[in-house]
N, C-alpha and C positions, 0 to 999 in steps of 0.2 A: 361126814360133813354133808351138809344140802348139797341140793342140787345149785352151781355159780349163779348169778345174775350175770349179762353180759352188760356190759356200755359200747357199744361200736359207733368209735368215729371216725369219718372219712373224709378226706378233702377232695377238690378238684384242680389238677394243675400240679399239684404236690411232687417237684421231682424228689428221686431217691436220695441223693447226697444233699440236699438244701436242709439240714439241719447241725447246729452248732455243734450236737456231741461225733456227728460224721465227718467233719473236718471244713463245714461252707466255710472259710473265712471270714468273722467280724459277723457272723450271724448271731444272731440272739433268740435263744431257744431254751429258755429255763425250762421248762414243761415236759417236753419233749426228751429235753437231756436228762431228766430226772425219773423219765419210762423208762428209758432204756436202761437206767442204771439200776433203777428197781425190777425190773422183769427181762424179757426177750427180744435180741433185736434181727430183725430178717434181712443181710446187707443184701441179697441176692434175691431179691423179691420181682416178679414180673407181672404184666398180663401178657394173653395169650396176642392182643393185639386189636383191630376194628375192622369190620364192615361198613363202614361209615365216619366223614368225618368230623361228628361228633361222637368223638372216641369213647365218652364219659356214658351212652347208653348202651352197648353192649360190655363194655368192661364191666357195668354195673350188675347187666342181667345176666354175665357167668359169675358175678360173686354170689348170686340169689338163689341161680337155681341148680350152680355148683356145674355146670355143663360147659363143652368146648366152647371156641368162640362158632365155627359152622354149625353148630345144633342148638342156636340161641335165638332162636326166631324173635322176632318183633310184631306183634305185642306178645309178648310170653304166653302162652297156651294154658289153660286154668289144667291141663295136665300134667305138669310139673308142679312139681311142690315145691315149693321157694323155704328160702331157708327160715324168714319168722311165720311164715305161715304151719312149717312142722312142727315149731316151737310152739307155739299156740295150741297146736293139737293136742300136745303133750305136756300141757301145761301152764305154758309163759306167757307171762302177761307181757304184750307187743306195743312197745311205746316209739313212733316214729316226727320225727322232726328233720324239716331243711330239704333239698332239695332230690325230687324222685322222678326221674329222667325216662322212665320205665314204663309209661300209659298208670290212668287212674284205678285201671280196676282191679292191676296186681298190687298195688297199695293197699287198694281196700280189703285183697286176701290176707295180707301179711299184718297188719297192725288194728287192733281193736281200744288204742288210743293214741289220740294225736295231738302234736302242738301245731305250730303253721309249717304247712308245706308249702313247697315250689312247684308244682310241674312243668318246671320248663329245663332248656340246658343252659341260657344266661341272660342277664340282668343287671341293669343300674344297683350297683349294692345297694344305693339306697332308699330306690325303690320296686323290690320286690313284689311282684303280685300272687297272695298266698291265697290259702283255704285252710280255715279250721277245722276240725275235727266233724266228719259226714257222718253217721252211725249208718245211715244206709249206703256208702258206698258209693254216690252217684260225681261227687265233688264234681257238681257243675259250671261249667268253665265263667261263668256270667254270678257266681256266688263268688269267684275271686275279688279281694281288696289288697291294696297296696301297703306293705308290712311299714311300721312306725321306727325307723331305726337303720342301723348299719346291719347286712345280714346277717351275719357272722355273731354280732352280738343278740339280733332277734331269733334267733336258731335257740344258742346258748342259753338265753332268758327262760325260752321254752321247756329247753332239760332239765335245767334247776328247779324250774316248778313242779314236772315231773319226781324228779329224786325227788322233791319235799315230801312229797304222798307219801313214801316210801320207808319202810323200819328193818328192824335187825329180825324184826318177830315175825313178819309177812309170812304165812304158809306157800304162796303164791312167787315162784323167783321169778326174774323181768331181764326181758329185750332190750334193752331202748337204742335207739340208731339214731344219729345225726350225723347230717351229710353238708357242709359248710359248702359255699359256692364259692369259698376263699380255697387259695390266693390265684382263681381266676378271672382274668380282666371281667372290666375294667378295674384297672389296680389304684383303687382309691381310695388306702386305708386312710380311717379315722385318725386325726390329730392325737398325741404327736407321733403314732407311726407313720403319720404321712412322710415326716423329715428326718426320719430315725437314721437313716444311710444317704451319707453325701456321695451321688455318679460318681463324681472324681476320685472316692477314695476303691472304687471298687475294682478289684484283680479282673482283668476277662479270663474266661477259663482258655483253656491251650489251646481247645480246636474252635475257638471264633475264628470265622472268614467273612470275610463280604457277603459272597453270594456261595450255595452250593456248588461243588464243581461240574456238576450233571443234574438233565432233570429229573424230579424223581417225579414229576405230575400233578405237584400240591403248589405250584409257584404263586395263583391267583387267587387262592381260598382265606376263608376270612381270615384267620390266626397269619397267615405268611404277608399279607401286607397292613398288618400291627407296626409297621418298621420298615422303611423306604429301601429301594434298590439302587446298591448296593447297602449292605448293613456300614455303618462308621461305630466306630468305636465310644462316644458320646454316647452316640442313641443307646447302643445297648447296657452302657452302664447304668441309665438314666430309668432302661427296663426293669433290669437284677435290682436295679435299687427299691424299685416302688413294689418288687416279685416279695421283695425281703420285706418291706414292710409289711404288706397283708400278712407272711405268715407269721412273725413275729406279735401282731394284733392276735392272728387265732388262736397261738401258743398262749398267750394272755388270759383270752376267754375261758380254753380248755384248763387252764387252771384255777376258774371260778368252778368250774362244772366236776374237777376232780377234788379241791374243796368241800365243796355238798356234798359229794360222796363220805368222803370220810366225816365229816360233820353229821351225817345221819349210820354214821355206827356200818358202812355197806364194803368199804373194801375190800376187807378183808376174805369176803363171798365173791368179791366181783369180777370178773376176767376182764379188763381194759383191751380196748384194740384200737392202731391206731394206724389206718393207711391212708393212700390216695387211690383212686380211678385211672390214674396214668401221671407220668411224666411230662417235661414240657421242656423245649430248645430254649427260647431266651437267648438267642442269638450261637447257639453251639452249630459247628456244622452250615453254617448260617442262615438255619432253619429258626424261626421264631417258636411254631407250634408244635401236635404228638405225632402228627400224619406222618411216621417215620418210624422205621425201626432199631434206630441208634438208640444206647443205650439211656440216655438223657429222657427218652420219652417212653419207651418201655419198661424200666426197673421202677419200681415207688419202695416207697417207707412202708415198713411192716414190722408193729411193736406192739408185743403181749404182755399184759402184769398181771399180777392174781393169781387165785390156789391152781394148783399145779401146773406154774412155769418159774423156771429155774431164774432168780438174780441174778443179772450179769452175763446171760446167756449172747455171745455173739455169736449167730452161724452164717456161714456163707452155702448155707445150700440152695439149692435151685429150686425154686418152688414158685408154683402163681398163685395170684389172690382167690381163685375159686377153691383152691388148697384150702381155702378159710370154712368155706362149705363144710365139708365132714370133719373137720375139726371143730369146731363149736358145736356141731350134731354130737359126736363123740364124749363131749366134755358134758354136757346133757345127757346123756344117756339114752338118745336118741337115736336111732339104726337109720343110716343115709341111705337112701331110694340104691338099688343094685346097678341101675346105669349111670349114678353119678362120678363123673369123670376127675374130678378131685380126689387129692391123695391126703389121708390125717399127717399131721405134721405131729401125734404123741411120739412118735420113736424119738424124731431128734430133740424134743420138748422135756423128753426122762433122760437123753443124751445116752439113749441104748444105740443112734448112729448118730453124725453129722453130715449124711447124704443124706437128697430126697429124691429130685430129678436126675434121671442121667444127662437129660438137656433139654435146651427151653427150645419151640418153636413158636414164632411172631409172623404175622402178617396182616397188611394194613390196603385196602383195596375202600376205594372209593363208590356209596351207593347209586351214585349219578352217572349214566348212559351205559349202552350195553354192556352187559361181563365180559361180552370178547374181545371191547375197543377198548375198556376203561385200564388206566393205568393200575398196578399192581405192585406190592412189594413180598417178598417171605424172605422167612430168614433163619437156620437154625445156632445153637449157641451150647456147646459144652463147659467145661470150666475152663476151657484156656480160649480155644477160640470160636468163632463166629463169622457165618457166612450171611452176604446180603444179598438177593437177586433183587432186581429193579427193572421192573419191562415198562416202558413209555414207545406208545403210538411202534409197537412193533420191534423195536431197540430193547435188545438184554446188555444190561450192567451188573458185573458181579464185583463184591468188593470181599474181600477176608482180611482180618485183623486178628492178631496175638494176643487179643486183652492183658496177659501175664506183661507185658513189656509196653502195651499201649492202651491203656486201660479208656482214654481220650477216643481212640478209633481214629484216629490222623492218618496213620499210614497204610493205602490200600495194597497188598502181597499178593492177590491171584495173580499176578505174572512172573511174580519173583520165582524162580526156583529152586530153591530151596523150600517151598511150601507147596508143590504141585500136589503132592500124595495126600496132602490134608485139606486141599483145595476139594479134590476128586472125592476124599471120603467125606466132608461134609455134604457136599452137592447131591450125594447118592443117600447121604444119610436125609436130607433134605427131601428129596419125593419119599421115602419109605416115612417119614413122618406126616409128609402133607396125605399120605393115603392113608395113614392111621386114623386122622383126626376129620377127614371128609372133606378134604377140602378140593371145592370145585375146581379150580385153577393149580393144576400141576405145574410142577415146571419145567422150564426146558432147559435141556442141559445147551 
């Protein structure tokens, strides 16, 4: 067989479990639930976490250039090779749409055709300020115009006229990447998902609270006053409701655009991919936004279709989205740069294992005021449990949770005793990760 075509789409805001075939209740997710049932679903999907909090441009720049979150400099260094820029090398035709949070000029490495992009991190969906396709790279900020439409739909307009180009006979296999700025605020899907979900009918999940019960450092930043102090149980339904719309619109779209696909003869070449850039609270924890390393805002949706991945595949293995890096290099037959930190996800994709990680580490530190005053999270995560430190203005909080038995994260056990020995060994397992991966801010036991 050729060499696959990819399709990779992305969302922003996308938590892990907010889709109907994962159990959201009363969600609506035809699309979505019909990847997963045709290809591969990643329940245990991470990022590594942020430097900053807009979480959505470093999560983005270790899916690209496949590197930790400490070795993911801003603006990405033209010496890294980014993942459609390799493709291109070796062959792919690079077709990018929607939203690139990553500076202009790794764009312009990476894609040698375009529909309207965003370079920004957000916007009135519906009015976007975009740029067409630059051949010279410059996409100057003063050549931006405001997109005609809801974003979501003018992203998706733009793939399907891409796919149109596109035959079963091309010598030439293709990239194409769109990056939806749904379903993050403002949440003001298009009629009728605007009214699709009545607040009142909607479940709060088990760890809504008011307010956090400690601070973690993000009390004042945009995303955490999206929703007044104390959270009320109104307000946040009224949140999940309009979270459910947009994505429920995007699933919509993605099924005009996986449509055209099969309407031009492409599927059956094509590897589908389907995540987010992070997670999002929504009132969990009684945190709104991702500035956090509960599970709500570090786990996303990770869904594969196409020649060689298995129907029906559910794994729960630990892997992060930079995982994606040499895995689509691999599926290409492209050889991943020797320092990139991603692991291929073929073993458990042929189901020769269903381990990837032996465990995930997150952390989320804010790019504003010094690194030794600014507040701090890390956190490490095996298959059962998961340790949080949390340093504010000098104060450590550690919290440990059973996932197996509190999958919600409600009840914190570092004092309980019966859990000291695994308090101890993640804390210790905790700095011998943070030294592995470079990261500036050790922590204290």
């Amino acid at each position: 067989m050729s060499r696959p075509n990819f399709l990779f789409m992305i969302a922003d805001d996308h938590r892990h479990s907010a889709i109907g075939a994962l159990g959201a209740e009363g969600l609506l997710t035809p699309t979505l639930d019909r990847l997963i049932a045709e290809g591969a679903c990643f329940t245990q999907a991470h990022i590594m976490g942020s430097t900053s909090p807009a979480v959505c441009m470093p999560s983005r720049g270790m899916l690209m250039s496949g590197r930790n979150l400490f070795d993911t400099p801003d603006p990405l260094p033209e010496d890294i090779p980014l993942l459609p820029e390799l493709l291109r090398q070796h062959g792919y035709t690079c077709f990018g749409t929607g939203k690139w949070h990553n500076r202009r000029g790794s764009y312009a490495r990476c894609f040698d055709k375009s529909g309207k992009v965003f370079f920004g991190g957000m916007s009135d969906q519906y009015a976007v300020p975009v740029h067409d396709f630059d051949a010279a790279g410059a996409y100057d900020p003063e050549s931006a115009y405001i997109a005609d439409g809801f974003s979501t739909t003018v992203f998706s307009d733009e793939m399907i006229q891409f796919l149109n180009t596109r035959g079963q006979d091309d010598e030439e296999p293709f990239f194409a990447y769109i990056a939806f700025t749904s379903p993050h605020d403002p949440r003001t899907a298009p009629p009728p998902f605007d009214r699709m979900y009545d607040p009142a009918a909607i479940p709060l999940p088990p760890n809504f609270c008011p307010e956090h019960p400690f601070d973690t450092g993000v009390r004042a930043i945009r995303d955490e006053v999206l929703a007044g102090y104390p959270r009320t149980p109104a307000e946040i339904q009224r949140h999940i409701a309009d979270y459910y719309g947009m994505i429920s619109h995007m699933d919509m779209e993605m099924s005009r655009i996986l449509e055209t696909l099969a309407a031009r003869g492409l599927s059956e070449n094509t590897v589908v991919v389907y995540t987010s850039d992070h997670g999002l609270g929504v009132g969990q924890h009684g945190l709104m936004g991702k500035q956090n390393l509960y599970e709500h805002s570090m786990r996303i949706p990770l869904i594969l279709r196409g020649p060689g991945v298995p129907a029906g595949l559910s794994s729960g293995a630990l892997l992060y989205l930079l995982d994606m890096y040499p895995t689509l290099l691999e599926m290409a037959g492209v050889p991943p740069p020797a320092d990139c930190a991603g692991h291929s996800l073929s073993a458990v994709l042929s189901r020769r294992t269903n381990k990837h990680r032996r465990d995930i580490f997150s952390a989320y530190q804010s790019i504003f005021g010094p690194p030794a005053g600014a507040p701090y999270q890390r956190s490490l995560k095996d298959e059962r449990y998961k340790i949080i430190q949390t340093v504010v203005d000098g104060k450590v909080t550690w919290q440990l949770f059973d996932l197996d038995i509190d999958p919600w994260e409600t009840k914190n056990l570092i004092d309980e005793p019966g859990y000291a020995k695994q308090a101890q060994r993640l804390r210790r397992s905790l700095k011998e990760r943070q030294a592995r991966v470079n990261d500036p801010l050790l922590a204290e036991a």
